[in-house]
Each structure stands twice: as C-alpha cells, then as structure tokens.
C-alpha positions in Angstrom: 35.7 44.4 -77.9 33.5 47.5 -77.3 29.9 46.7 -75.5 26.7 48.5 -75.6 24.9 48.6 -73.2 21.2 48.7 -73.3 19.2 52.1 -72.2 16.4 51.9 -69.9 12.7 51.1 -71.5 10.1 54.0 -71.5 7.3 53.9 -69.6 3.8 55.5 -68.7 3.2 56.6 -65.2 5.0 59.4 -65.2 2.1 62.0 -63.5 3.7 61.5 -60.2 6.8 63.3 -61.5 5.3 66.1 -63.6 3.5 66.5 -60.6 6.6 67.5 -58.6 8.1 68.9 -61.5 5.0 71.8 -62.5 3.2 71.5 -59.3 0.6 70.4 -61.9 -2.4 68.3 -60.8 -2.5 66.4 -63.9 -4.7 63.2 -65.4 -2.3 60.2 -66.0 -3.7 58.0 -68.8 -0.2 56.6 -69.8 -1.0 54.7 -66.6 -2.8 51.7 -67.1 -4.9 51.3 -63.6 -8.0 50.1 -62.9 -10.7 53.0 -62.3 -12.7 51.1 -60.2 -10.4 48.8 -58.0 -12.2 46.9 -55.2 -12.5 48.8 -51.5 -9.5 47.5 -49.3 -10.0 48.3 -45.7 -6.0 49.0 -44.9 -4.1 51.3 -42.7 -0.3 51.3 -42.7 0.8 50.2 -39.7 3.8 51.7 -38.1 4.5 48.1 -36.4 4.9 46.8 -39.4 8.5 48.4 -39.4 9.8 46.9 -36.1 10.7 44.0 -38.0 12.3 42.5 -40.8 9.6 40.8 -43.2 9.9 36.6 -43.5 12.3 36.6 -46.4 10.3 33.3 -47.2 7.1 35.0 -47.3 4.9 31.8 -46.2 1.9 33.8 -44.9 1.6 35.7 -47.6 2.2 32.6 -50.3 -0.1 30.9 -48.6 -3.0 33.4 -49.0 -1.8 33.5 -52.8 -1.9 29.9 -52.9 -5.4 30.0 -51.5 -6.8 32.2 -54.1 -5.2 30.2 -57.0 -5.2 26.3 -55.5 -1.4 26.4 -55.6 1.3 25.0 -52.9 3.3 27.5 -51.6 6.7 26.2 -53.2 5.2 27.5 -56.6 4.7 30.7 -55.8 7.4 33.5 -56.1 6.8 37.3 -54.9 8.7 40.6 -55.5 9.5 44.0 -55.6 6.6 44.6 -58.6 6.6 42.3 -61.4 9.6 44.0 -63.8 12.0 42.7 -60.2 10.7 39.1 -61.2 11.0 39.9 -64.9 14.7 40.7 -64.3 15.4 37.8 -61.4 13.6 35.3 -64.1 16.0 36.1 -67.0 19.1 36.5 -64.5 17.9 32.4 -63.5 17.4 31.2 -67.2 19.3 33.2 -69.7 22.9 33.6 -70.0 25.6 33.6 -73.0 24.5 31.4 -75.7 20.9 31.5 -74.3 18.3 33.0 -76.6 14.5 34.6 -76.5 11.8 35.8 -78.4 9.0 38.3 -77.7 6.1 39.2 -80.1 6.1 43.2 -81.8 4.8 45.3 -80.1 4.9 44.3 -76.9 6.4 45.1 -73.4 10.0 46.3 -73.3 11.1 44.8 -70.5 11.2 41.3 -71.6 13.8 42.4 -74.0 15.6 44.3 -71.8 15.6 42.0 -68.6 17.3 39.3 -71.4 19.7 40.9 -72.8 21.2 42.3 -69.4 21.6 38.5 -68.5 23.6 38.0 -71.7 20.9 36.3 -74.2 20.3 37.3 -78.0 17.3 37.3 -79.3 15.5 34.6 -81.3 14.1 35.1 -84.9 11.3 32.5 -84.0 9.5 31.3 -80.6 10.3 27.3 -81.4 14.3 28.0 -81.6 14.3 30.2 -78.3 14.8 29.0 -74.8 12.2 31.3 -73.5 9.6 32.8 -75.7 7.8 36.0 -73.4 4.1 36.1 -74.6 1.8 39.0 -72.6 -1.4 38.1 -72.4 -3.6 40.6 -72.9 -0.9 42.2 -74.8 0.7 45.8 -73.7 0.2 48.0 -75.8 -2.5 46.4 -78.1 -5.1 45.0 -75.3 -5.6 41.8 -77.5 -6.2 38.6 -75.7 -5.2 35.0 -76.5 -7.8 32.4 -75.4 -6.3 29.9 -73.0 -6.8 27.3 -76.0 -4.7 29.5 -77.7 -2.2 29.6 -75.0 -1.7 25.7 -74.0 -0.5 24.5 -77.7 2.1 26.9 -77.0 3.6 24.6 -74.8 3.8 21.8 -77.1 6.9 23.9 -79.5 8.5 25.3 -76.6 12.0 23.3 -76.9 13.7 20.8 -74.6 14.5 23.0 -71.2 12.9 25.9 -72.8 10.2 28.4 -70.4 7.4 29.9 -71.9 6.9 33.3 -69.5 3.4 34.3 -69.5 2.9 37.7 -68.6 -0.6 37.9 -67.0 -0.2 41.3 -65.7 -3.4 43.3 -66.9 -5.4 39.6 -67.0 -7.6 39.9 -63.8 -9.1 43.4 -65.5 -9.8 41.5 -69.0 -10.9 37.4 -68.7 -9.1 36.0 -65.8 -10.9 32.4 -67.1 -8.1 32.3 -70.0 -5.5 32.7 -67.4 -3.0 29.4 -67.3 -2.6 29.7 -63.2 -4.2 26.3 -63.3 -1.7 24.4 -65.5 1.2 23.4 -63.9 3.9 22.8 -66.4 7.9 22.5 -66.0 7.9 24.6 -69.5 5.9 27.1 -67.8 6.2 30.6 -65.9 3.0 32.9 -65.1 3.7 36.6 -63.8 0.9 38.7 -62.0 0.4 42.0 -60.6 -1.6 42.8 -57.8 -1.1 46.5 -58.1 -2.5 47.1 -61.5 -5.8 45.5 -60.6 -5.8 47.0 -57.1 -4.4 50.5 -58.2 -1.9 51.2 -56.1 1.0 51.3 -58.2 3.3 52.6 -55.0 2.8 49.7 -53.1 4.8 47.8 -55.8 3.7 43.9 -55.3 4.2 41.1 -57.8 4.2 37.3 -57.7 4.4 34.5 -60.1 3.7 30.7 -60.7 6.0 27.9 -61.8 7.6 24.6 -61.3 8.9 24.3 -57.8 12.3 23.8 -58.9 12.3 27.0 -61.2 10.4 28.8 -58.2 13.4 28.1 -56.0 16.0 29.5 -58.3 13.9 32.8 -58.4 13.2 33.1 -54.7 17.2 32.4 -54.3 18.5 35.7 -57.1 15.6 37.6 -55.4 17.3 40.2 -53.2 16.6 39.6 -49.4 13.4 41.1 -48.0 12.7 43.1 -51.5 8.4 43.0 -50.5 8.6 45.2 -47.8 6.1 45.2 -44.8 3.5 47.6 -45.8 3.3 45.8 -49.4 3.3 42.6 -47.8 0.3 43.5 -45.4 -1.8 45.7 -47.7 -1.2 42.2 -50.6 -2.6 39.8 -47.5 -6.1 42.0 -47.3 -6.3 42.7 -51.0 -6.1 38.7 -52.0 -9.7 39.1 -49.4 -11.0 41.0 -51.7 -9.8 39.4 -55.0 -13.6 38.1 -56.3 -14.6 41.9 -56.4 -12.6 42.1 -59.2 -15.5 41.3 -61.3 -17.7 44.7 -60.4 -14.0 46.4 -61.6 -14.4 44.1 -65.3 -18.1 45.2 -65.7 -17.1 48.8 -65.2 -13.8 48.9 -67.2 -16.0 47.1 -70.4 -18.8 49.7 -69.9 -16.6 52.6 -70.1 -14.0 51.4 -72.6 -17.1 50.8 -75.2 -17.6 54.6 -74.4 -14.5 55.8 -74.8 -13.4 54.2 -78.1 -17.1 55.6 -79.5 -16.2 58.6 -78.6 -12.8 59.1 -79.6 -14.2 57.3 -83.2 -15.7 60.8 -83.4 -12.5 62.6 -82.9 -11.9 61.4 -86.2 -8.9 58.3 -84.3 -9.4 54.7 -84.3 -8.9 52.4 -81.2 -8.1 48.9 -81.5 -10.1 46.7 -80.4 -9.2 45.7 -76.7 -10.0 43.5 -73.9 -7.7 45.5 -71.2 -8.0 49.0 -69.4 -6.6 50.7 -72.2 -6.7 51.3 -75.6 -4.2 51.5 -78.4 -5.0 54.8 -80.7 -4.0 55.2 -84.1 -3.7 59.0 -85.2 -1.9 58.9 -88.4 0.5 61.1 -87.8 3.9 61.0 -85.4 2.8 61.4 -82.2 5.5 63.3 -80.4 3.3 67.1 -81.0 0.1 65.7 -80.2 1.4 63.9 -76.6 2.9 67.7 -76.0 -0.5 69.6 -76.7 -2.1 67.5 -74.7 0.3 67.5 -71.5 -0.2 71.4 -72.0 -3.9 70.7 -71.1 -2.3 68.7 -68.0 -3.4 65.1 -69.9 -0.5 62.7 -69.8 -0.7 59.8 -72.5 1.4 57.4 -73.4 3.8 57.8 -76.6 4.0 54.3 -78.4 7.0 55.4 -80.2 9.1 52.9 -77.8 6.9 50.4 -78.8 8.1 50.3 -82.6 4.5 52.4 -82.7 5.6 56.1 -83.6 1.9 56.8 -84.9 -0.1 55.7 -81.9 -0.8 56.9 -78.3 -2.1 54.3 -75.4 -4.9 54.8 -73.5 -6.0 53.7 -70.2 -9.6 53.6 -69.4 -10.0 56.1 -66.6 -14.0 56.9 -65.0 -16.6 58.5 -67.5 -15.9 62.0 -66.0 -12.3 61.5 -66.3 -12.5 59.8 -70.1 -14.8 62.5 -71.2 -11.7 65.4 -70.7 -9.4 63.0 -72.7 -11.8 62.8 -75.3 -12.4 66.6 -75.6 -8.6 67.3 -75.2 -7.8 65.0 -78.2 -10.8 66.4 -79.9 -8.7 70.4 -79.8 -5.7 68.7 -80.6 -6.6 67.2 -84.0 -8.3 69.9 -85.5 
C-alpha cells in the first residue's frame, strides 16, 4: 500500500531569508509580531552555555505558574509552540484517532495530526481532539470565553479540546481559558509573538497534570535552550506591559484597515495584529509586485484563501509604506 506523505505547511516570516538571499533590507508583514512589545532588559549571557538547562524546567514553570496561578505540574514548555503542537498530537493521536480543525485556520494542527497517524473528523463532537485558535490565524476573529467553555461540554469521552491561544495576549487576554482547569482541556501560548522575538523560539502550554506529563516525556531533552530559557524568566517580569502593546496594536490597526479601505481592499474585521485582506483577484502577482518594492506579505492561498493576503499590524511609519505599495499595485 503506497503512503503519502504530507508536505510541509507554508508560512510567513520569511524576511530573514530573502534577506540573505537579495541582501535586501525588506519589511516583513507576513510576520505577525507585535510592533510595540514591552522593553526587556536582557543580555545573552555566555554562562548560560556552561551548562545543560534543567530538562524539568522548574524555575522557569514556576515564574509561568506565577503569572497564570497554575502549579508547576500543569505547565509544559518547548522549542516554540508548533514543537508542542507536534509532541501534543504524537501523545493523543494515533491510528484510528481522529481531529477536527475549523477552515481557515492554522496548518499545523492538521499537519502535526496526521504525522501521528489520525484522519480527520467531518464534525468537532465525533473527534477526539477538536483544535480551535483563538483569535483565529488568518481571520483575527475572536471567540468570547462564554463562547469557548460550552465547547467543552460536546467534546467526547477522552477527547482534548486544544486551544491555541497564541496571538491572545495582543487581542483580549480576559477570554483566555488559562484559568479553567479541565481534563478535556489543552491551552498553547507563545511568548515570542507577544515579545517579538521570534529567534528566541519559546512556547509553553496548560493542561491536566497527567496530560502535561505525557508531553514533558515525548518532548526531546533540553529542546528550551539557555538563552530562551533566561530571556522567557525576565519577559514573564514584564508580562502586565502587555497592555500599552494592546492599546497601540488597536490604534494602528483601525488606521491601517481605513486606509487600505481607500486602496479600493477590504479587511476583515480583527481583534489580532493582523489583518485578513480580500483583493478579489488570485493573489500570487500582487504578493510578487509587492516583494519587488521589498514588502513581504503573506499569500493565504495555503489557507484554502487564494484571493486574500494577511497582514500584520506593523508601526504607523511602517503601515503607511504597505498601504502605498498596495495602493501601486492595484491600479
């Protein structure tokens, strides 16, 4: 029997290499960062590398547990959140297992499952995990947390309902579920979307301590390394300025989707640092004339959204030269 296997997912984030590859100093909106992340007094400390890290990672769980009022045993850390996406489905899906994810959404829900062997579900109620990503990627739309809990009340016997807060902290972080605790229930996070500091690569989850275990055990050994461990430890100080980062990312996405209104696009409406934009028209030419002006944006093609470009929601100066790129480019 002949097996396909699945290709990697697409994703934004690419200025780094067309960086290297041009020698190009471009402006990466396919990156959804936040343009005003709080000031994080940090050095990298060449000490930090005379050691292995705690495999355990109990200092670092419990400042996360601090921040979040949750013991250390429900707390999981990796190697950016797509390593706990992957360890997650590696721990609960297998042959015979099933999942469901909403369209359009994040690829890597999709792809993590069926690498551990699951097929997908036609509805959430029949799946064993049902992935929802809340504020979604790519649309920016937000369920309430009264949206969210009932959830929990279809999701079968031994079934998970993975909530991917990733982009949450830079929309409403008061419909976040970090405060239920739930055996039916996993919550991922990101620090380094809502700090900016994408290299760094630092993610960490909630769940029941039993599930948390099983993820902390598939987790390869030592996978946050030192420097992300200690720049994680002073960011989690500085996690209330997020708010000042909230005020400024609503400011200037009102801005932005005005102005690209006049451009003759449409944005949905979001609550996130980026903004899904309709243009009517395949996208594939329009993403090209604009990396020719050295503006990167993501193609939603991947998404099932071959019409649409996504947006992040960069500083005025920086939002303005999207806007008049895209305004040269749809004439």
């Amino acid at each position: 029997m002949s097996y396909s296997f699945p290709k990697p997912e697409v994703h934004g984030g690419t200025g780094k290499r067309q960086r290297e590859k041009n020698g190009k100093n471009v402006l990466d909106f396919s990156a959804s960062l936040n343009p005003q992340p709080p000031h994080v007094e940090w050095t990298c400390d060449p000490e930090c590398l005379s050691a292995y890290p705690d495999n355990e990672y109990y200092r670092l769980k419990e400042c996360i547990g601090r921040v979040f009022h949750r013991d250390t045993d429900e707390i999981c850390v990796g190697n950016g959140s797509i390593e706990l996406i992957r360890v997650f489905c590696s721990v609960t899906l297998s042959d015979r297992k099933s999942y469901w994810t909403e369209q359009p959404t994040f690829g890597e829900y999709s792809l993590s499952a069926r690498l551990a062997g699951a097929r997908k579900a036609t509805l959430p109620d029949a799946a064993d995990v049902s992935f929802i990503c809340n504020p979604n990627n790519p649309t920016g739309s937000l369920r309430s947390r009264q949206e969210m809990e009932p959830l929990l009340d279809h999701v079968p016997d031994s079934g998970i309902l993975f909530a991917d807060e990733a982009f949450i902290e830079l929309a409403d972080p008061a419909q976040s579920l970090t405060g239920r605790r739930d055996a039916s229930l996993f919550i991922l996070r990101s620090l380094t979307k809502s700090f900016a500091v994408p290299g760094i690569r630092f993610g960490y989850g909630f769940g029941d301590p039993e599930l948390i275990a099983k993820i902390e055990t598939a987790r390869p050994p030592w996978s946050v390394n030192a420097y992300a461990e200690a720049f994680a430890l002073e960011a989690f100080a500085h996690y209330e300025d997020l708010e000042k980062s909230r005020e400024y990312i609503g400011k200037e996405r009102d801005v932005l989707a005005k102005n690209i209104a006049e451009t003759g696009l449409l944005s949905r409406p979001s609550t996130a640092n980026y903004l899904l934009v309709e243009c009517n028209r395949p996208v594939e030419s329009l993403c090209a004339a604009l990396a020719s002006r050295d503006i990167l944006v993501r193609d939603c093609t991947s998404f099932g959204l071959p019409t649409c470009i996504r947006v992040a929601v960069r500083t005025r100066e920086e939002n303005a030269r999207l806007v008049e790129a895209l305004s040269e480019c749809v004439r």
